[in-house]
Every structure is written in structure tokens, then in C-alpha cells.
C-alpha positions as CSV (number, residue, x, y, z in Angstrom):
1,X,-15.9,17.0,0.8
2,X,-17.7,15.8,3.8
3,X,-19.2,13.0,2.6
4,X,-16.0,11.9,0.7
5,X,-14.7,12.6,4.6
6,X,-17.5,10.3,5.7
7,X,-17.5,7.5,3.5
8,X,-13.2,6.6,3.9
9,X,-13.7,6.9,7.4
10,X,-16.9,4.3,7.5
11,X,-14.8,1.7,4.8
12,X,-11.6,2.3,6.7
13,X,-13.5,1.1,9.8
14,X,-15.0,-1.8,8.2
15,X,-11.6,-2.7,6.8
16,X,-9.9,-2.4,10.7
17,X,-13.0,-4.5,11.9
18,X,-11.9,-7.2,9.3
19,X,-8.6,-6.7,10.5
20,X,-9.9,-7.3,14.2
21,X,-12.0,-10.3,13.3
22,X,-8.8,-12.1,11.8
23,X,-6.4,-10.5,14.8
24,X,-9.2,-12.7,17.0
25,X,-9.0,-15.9,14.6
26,X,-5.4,-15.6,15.1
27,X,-5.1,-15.3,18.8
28,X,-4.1,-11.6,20.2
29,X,-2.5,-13.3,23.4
30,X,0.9,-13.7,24.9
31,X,1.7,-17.0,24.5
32,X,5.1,-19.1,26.0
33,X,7.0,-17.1,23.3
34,X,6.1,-14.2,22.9
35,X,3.2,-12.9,21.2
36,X,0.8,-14.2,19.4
37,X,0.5,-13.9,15.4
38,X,-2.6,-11.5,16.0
39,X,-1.3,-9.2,18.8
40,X,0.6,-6.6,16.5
41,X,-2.5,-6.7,13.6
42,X,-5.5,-6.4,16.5
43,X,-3.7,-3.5,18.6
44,X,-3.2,-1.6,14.7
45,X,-6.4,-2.0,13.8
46,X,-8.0,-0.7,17.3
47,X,-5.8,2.5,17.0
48,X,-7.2,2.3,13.2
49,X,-10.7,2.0,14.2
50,X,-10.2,4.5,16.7
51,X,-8.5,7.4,14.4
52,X,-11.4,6.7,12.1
53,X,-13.9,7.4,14.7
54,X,-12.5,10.6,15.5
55,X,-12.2,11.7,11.9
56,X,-16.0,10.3,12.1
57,X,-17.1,12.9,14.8
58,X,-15.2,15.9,13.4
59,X,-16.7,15.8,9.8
60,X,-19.9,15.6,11.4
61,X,-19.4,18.5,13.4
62,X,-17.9,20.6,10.6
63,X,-20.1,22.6,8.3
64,X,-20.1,21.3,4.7
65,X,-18.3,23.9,2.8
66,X,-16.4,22.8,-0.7
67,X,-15.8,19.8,-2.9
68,X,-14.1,17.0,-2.2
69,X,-12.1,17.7,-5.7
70,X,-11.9,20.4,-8.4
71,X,-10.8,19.5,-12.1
72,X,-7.8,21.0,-11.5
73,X,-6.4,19.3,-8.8
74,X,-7.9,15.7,-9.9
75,X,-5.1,15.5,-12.8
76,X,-2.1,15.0,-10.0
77,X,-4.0,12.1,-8.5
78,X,-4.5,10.3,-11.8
79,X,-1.2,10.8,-12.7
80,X,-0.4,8.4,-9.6
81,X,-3.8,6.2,-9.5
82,X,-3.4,5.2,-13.5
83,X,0.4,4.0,-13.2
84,X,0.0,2.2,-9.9
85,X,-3.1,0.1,-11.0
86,X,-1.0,-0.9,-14.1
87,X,1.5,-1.9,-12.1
88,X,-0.3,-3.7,-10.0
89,X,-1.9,-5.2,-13.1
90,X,1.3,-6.3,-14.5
91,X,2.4,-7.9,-11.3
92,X,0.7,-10.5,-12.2
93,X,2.3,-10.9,-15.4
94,X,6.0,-10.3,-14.9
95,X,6.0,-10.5,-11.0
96,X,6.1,-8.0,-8.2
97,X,10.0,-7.1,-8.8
98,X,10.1,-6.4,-12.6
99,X,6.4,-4.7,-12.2
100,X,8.5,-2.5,-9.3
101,X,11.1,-1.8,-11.7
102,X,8.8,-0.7,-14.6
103,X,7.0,1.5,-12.6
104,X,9.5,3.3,-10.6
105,X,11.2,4.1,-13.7
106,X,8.2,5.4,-15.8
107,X,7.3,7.3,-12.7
108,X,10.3,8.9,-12.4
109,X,11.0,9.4,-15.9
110,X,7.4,10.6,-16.9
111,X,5.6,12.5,-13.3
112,X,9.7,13.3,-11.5
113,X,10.9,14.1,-15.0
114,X,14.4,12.7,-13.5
115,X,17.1,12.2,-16.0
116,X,17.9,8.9,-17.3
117,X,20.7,8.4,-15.1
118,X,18.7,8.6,-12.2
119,X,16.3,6.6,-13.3
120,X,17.4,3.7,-14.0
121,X,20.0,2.8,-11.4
122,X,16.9,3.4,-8.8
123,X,14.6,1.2,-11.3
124,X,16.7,-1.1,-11.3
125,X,18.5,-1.0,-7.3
126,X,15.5,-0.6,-5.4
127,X,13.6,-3.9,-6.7
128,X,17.2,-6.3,-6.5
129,X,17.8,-4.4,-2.6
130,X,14.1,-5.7,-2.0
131,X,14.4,-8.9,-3.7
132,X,17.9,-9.8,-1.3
133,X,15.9,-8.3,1.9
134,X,12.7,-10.4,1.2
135,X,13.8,-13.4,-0.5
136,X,17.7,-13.7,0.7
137,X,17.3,-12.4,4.6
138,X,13.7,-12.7,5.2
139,X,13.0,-15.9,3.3
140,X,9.6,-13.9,2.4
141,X,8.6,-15.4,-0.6
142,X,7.4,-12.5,-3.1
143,X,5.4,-12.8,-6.6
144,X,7.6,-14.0,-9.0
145,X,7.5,-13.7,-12.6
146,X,9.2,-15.5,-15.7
147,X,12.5,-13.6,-15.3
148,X,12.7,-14.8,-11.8
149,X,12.1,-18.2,-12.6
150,X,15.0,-17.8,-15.9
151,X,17.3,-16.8,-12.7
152,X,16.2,-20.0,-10.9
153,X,14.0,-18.4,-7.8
């Protein structure tokens, strides 16, 4: 377990030092209007970076004592790894909203074991409340698939 421990805390670090370096790129003043666009991502990362280095310390203090995993308990975690890298997979495909859809309802239906009218109202609700918060009120534009397109977005 420790050097699991050990090695998230080192790549967690390196990802908050990318983090920093781009936060620096951006500019992590106050300028005329308020912040700059790397003042939120460069004070984030620095509490990142710092949490890792304590996590850092106490692993190293701490005797090593188990296993990261056992058999047992590494069925839950593929149960959620395999369905989120095929959605992530598909969002490529079909776009980030129908992917979202997909897998919220096969992961409900198949890990929740919800029943079907559960399921699909939240399949289908939580990607179009997304789609009118990102696209509609945020103007963020998303990754859109074919279906989006057939709707005109």
C-alpha cells in the first residue's frame, strides 16, 4: 500500500506543478478586472501540491503493513474503471451528452440495480439539464456528436 501511497502522491504533484507552470503562462495577478485567468488554477494547485506533500511525509513515516488491494475488493473498482473508460471512449463517437446518457443509465441499471423507471428519466434529465447549463447559460461549448448536430447545435 505504501508505495501505491507514494507513487499518486509523486504524479499528483507532477500534475499540480503542470498545473502551476500553465497558472504562470496565464498570469496569476490581479489585473484592472479582477483576476487573472491563472489566479484560481495556481492557488488550486499550490494547496494540491501541498496536500500531496503531506500525504508524501506520512506514508514515509508509516510502517509498510498490507497491500494496496486484495482480489476481493479489486472487483468494485473495475466495475467503475471499465464503464467510465468506455464512456469516455464513446465520447468521442456520439459526444459528451449521449456518452453521459449511456453510461449513467447502464450504471444505474447494471452496478445501482435501479429500476427502469429510475433510470431512465435520470439518463436522460441529467445530460439535457447539463447540455441547457453549458451550452444555453454558459455558452460552454461541449463535445458534440451526430445527434447534436441532427438537433442543429
Amino acid at each position: 500500500m505504501r508505495v501505491a501511497d507514494l507513487v499518486t502522491a509523486v504524479v499528483l504533484m507532477a500534475l499540480g506543478g503542470l498545473a502551476l507552470g500553465d497558472s504562470l503562462r496565464l498570469g496569476i495577478g490581479w489585473g484592472t478586472d479582477g483576476p487573472q485567468s491563472g489566479f484560481f488554477p495556481f492557488w488550486l494547485a499550490v494547496i494540491m501540491n501541498a496536500a500531496c506533500v503531506v500525504i508524501f511525509v506520512q506514508v514515509l513515516r508509516r510502517p509498510a503493513t498490507k497491500p494496496f488491494v486484495s482480489r476481493r475488493q479489486i472487483g468494485p473498482v473495475l466495475a467503475v474503471l471499465w464503464p467510465a473508460t468506455a464512456a469516455v471512449a464513446l465520447m468521442h463517437v456520439v459526444g459528451l451528452y449521449v456518452a453521459a446518457a449511456l453510461y449513467m443509465g447502464f450504471y444505474m441499471r447494471w452496478v445501482g440495480h435501479n429500476r427502469w423507471r429510475a433510470v431512465i428519466p435520470l439518463a436522460i434529465g441529467v445530460p439535457v439539464v447539463a447540455f441547457l447549463v453549458f451550452e444555453m447559460w454558459f455558452l460552454v461549448p461541449m463535445p458534440k456528436g451526430p445527434l447534436e448536430a441532427w438537433l442543429g447545435y
